[in-house]
FINUPA-816787 format. One record per residue (C-alpha): residue number from 1; residue in one letter; x, y, z. Coordinates in nm, 2 decimals. Layout:
// residues N
   num   residu        X        Y        Z
   NUM        A        X        Y        Z
...
END
This chain:
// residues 289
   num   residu        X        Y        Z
     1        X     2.02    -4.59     0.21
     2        X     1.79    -4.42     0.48
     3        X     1.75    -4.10     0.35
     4        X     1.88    -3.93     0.03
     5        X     1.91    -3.54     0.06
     6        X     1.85    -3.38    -0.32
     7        X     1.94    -3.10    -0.37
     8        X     1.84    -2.82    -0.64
     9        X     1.50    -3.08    -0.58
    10        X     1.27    -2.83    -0.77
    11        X     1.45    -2.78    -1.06
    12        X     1.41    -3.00    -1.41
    13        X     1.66    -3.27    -1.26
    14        X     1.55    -3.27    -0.90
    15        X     1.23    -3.29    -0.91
    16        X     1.27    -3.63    -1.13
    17        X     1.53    -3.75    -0.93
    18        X     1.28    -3.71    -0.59
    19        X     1.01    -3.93    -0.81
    20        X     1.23    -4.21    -0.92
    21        X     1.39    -4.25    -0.54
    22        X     0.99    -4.21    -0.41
    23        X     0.92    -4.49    -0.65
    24        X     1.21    -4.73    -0.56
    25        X     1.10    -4.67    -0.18
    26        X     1.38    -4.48    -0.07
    27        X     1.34    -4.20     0.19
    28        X     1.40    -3.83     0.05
    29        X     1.48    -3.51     0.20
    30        X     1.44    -3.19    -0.08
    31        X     1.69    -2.92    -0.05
    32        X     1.64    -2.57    -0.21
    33        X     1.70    -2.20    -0.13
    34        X     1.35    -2.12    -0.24
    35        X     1.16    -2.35     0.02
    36        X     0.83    -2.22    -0.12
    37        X     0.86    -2.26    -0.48
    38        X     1.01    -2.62    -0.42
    39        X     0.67    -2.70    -0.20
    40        X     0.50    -2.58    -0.47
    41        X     0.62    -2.78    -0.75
    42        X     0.69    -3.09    -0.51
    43        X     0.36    -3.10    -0.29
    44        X     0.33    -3.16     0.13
    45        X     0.42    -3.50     0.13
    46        X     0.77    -3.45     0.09
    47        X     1.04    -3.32     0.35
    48        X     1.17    -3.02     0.24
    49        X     1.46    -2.83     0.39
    50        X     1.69    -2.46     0.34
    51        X     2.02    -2.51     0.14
    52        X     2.15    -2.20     0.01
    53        X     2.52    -2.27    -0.10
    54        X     2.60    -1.90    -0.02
    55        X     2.52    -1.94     0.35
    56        X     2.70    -2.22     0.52
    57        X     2.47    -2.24     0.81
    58        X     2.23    -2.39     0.56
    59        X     2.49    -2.70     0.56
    60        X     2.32    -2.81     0.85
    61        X     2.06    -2.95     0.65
    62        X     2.25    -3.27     0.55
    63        X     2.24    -3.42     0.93
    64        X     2.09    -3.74     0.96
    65        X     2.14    -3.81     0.57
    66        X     2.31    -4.11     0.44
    67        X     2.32    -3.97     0.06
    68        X     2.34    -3.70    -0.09
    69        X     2.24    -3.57    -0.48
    70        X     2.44    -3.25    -0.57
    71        X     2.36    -3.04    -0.85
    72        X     2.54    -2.69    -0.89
    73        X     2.30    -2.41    -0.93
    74        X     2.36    -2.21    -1.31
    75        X     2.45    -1.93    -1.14
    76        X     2.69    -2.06    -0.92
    77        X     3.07    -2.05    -1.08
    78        X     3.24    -2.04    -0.80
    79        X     3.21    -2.40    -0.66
    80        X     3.51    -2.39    -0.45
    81        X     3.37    -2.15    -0.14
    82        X     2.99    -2.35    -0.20
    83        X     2.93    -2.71    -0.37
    84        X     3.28    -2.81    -0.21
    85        X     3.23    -2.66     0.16
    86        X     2.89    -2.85     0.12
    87        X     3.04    -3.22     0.00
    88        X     3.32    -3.17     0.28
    89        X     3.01    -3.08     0.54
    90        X     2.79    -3.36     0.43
    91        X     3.10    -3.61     0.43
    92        X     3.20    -3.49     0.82
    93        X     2.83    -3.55     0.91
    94        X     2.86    -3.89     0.78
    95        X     2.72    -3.87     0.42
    96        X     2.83    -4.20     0.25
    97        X     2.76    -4.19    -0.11
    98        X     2.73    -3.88    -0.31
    99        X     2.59    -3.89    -0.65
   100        X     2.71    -3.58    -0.80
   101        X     2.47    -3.41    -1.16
   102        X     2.81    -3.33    -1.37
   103        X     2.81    -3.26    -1.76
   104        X     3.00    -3.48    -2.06
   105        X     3.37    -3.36    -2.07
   106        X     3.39    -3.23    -1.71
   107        X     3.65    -3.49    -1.63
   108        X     3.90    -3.30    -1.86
   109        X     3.73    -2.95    -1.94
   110        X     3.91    -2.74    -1.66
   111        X     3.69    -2.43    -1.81
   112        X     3.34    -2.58    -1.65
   113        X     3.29    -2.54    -1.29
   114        X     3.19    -2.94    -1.24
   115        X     3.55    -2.99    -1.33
   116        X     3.67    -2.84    -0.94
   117        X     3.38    -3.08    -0.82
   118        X     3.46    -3.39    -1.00
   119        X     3.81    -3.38    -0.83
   120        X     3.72    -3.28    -0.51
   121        X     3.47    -3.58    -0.48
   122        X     3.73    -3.77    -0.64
   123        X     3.94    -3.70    -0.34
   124        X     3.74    -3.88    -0.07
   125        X     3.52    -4.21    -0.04
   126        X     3.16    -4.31    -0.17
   127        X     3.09    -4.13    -0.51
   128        X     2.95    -4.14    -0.84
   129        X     2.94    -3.92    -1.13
   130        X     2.67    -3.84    -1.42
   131        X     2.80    -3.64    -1.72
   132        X     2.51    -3.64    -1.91
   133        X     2.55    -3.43    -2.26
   134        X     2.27    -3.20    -2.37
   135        X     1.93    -3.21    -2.17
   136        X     1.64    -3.27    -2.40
   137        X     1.47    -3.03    -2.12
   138        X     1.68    -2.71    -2.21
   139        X     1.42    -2.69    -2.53
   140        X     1.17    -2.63    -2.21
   141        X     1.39    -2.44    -2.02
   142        X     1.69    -2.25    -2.11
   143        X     1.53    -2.23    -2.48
   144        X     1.19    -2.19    -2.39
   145        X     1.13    -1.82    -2.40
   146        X     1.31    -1.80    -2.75
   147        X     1.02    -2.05    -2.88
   148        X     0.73    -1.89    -2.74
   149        X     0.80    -1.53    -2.77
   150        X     1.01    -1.51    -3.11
   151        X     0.93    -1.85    -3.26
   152        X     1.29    -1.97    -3.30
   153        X     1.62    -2.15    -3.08
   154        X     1.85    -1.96    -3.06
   155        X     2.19    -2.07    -2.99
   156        X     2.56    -2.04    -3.10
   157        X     2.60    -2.38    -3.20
   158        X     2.67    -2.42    -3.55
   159        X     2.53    -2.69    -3.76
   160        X     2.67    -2.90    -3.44
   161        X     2.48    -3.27    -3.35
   162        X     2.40    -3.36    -3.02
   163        X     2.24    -3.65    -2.90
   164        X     2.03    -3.49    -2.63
   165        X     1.91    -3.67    -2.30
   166        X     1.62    -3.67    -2.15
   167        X     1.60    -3.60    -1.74
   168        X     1.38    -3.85    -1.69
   169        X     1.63    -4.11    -1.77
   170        X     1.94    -3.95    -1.61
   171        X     1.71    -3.94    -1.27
   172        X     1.69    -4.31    -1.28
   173        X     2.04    -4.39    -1.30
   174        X     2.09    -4.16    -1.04
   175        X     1.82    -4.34    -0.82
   176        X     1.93    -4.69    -0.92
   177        X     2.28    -4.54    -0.80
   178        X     2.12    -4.45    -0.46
   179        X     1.98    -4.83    -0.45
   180        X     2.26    -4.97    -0.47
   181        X     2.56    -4.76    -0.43
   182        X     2.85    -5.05    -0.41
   183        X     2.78    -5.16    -0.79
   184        X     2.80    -4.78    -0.87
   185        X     3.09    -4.70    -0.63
   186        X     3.36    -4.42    -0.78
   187        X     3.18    -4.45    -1.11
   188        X     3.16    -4.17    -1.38
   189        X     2.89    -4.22    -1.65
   190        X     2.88    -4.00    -1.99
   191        X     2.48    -4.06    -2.02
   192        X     2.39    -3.96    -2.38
   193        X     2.02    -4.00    -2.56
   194        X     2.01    -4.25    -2.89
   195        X     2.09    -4.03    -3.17
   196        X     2.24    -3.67    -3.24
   197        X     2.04    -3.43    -3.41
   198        X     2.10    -3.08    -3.53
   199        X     1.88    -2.78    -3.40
   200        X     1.78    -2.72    -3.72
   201        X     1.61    -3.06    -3.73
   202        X     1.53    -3.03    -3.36
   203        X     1.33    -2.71    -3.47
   204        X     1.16    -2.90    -3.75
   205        X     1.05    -3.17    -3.48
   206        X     0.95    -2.92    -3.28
   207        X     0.74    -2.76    -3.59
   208        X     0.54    -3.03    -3.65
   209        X     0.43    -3.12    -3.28
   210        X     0.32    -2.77    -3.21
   211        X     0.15    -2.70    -3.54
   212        X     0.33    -2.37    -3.55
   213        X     0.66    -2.25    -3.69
   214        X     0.96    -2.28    -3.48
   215        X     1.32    -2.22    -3.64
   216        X     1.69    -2.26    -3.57
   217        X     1.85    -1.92    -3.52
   218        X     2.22    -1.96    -3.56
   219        X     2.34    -1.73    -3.31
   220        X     2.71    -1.58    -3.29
   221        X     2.86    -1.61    -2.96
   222        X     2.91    -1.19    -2.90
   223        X     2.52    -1.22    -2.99
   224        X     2.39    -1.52    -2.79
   225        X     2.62    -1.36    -2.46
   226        X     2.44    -1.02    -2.52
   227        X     2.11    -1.20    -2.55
   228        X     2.18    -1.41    -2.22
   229        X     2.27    -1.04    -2.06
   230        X     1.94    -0.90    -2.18
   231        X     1.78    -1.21    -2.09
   232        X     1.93    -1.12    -1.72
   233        X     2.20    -1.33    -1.68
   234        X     2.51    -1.30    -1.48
   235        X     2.83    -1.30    -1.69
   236        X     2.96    -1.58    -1.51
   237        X     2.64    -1.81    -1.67
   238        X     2.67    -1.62    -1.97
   239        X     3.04    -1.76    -2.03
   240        X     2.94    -2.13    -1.90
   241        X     2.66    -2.15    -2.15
   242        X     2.85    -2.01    -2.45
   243        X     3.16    -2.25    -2.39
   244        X     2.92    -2.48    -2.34
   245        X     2.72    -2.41    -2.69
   246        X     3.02    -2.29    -2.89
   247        X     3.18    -2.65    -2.81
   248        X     2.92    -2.82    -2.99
   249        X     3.03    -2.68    -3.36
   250        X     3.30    -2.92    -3.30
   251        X     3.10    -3.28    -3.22
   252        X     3.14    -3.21    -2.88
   253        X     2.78    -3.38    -2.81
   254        X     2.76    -3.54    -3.08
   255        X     2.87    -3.89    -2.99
   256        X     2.59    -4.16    -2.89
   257        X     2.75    -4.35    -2.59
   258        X     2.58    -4.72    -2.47
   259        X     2.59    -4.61    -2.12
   260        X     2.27    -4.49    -2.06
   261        X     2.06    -4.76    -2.24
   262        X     2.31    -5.07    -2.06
   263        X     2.20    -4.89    -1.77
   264        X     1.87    -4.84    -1.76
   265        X     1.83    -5.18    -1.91
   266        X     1.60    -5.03    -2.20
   267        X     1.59    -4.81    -2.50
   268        X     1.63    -4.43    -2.41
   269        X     1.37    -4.19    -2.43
   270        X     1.46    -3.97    -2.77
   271        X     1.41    -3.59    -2.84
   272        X     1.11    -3.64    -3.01
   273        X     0.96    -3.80    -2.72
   274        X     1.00    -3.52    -2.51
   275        X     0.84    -3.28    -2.71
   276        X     0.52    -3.54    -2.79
   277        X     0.55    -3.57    -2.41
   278        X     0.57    -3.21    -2.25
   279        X     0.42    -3.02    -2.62
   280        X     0.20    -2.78    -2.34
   281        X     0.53    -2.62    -2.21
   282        X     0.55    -2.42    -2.51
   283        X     0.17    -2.29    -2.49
   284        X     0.18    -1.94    -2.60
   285        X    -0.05    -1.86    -2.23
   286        X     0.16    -2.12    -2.02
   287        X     0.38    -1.96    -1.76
   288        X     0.75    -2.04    -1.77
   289        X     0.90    -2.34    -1.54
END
């Protein structure tokens, strides 16, 4: 590949995505709305360009690309007048492989918006698909101002399992993908971490790495979506992320799936190893990703 265009290349997937290519040697271009912020978290000595899937003109930003990473933005729903105008641009200006960031179950859940994407891409040549389940990360991210401001997760999950992923290993089967994209032609992986853990325990692991309290809140889904609302959340996120939550009261994420580990050739990286990894995100005085 000559050059791989990433997109949403600032974010908690992107930006590990752009390292593992860098690493293998493979030419990136960064794509983000926010061209600032993304120099900012990715330095000058990467190519950055404007995608902003509301504004087709941005499309243009895909010429002279031979790849193509696509991740849908959280508060994007409606994929069919953005990710899908994109994947049809970037296949007319001769995009060959697209590696598409998808979540586990997207290939039947018609209520998730990868679901539209999946098919699309499904439609045309040169693809492959990651469904990984839970990120490790979203204790960083989507979680993180519940543990530093209340002490607690809060979530409508149940006493649901989920054998979380870490990002840094989903970004280097999406690299390896880019590497060699025949062996990984019209391929859809359910990428999975190596065991399933409640929150409950999660917030005990998380306990004894910060040296202060954290708990599970169990949260009940008219709760957590007026918590996401006051949090400032559209109500088209807010429905993605309960769905998304809710389903895991019902083992949704809570199967451990081989793919990841045959993949990667190695053990993967477990929840606990995140937080031992990354334990300064949840600094009382750090500033939010």
């Amino acid at each position: 590949m000559s050059l791989v265009l990433v997109t949403g290349a600032s974010g908690n997937v992107g930006r590990e995505v752009v390292g593992a290519l860098r690493a293998l040697g493979l030419r990136v271009r960064a794509a983000e709305r926010d061209v600032a912020r993304a120099r900012r978290v990715l330095g000058n000595d990467v190519e950055i360009v404007r995608l902003d899937y509301r504004d087709p003109s941005t499309f243009s930003c895909v010429s002279g690309a031979s790849a193509l990473f696509l991740v849908r933005p959280p508060a994007i729903a409606d994929v069919g007048s953005t990710l899908v105008p994109l994947v049809d641009e970037a296949r007319r200006r001769g995009v060959e492989h697209i590696v598409f960031l998808s979540v586990a179950g997207a290939g039947k859940n018609k209520l998730v918006p990868h679901h539209a994407v999946e098919q699309h891409l499904k439609s045309g040549p040169g693809w492959t698909i990651l469904r990984p389940g839970f990120f490790a990360q979203n204790f960083g991210d989507a979680y993180r101002r519940d543990i530093v401001e209340d002490g607690r997760v809060y979530v409508p999950a149940g006493r649901g399992r989920v054998a979380f992923v870490d990002v840094r290993d989903v970004a280097e089967v999406a690299a390896a993908a880019f590497a060699a994209p025949a062996a990984h032609d019209r391929a859809a992986y359910t990428l999975t971490g190596p065991e399933a853990v409640d929150f409950r325990t999660a917030a005990v692991d998380l306990t004894e790495v910060l040296g202060r309290v954290i708990r599970y809140d169990a949260a009940t889904i008219a709760g957590y979506a007026f918590h996401l609302r006051a949090r400032g959340l559209p109500w088209g996120q807010v429905a993605v992320q309960a769905v998304l939550h809710v389903g895991l009261r019902f083992g949704q994420a809570a199967e451990v799936e081989p793919t990841l580990e045959r993949l990667l050739g190695r053990r993967a990286r477990s929840l606990g190893a995140y937080f031992r990894d990354h334990r300064e995100v949840w600094a009382r005085d750090a500033s939010g990703p």
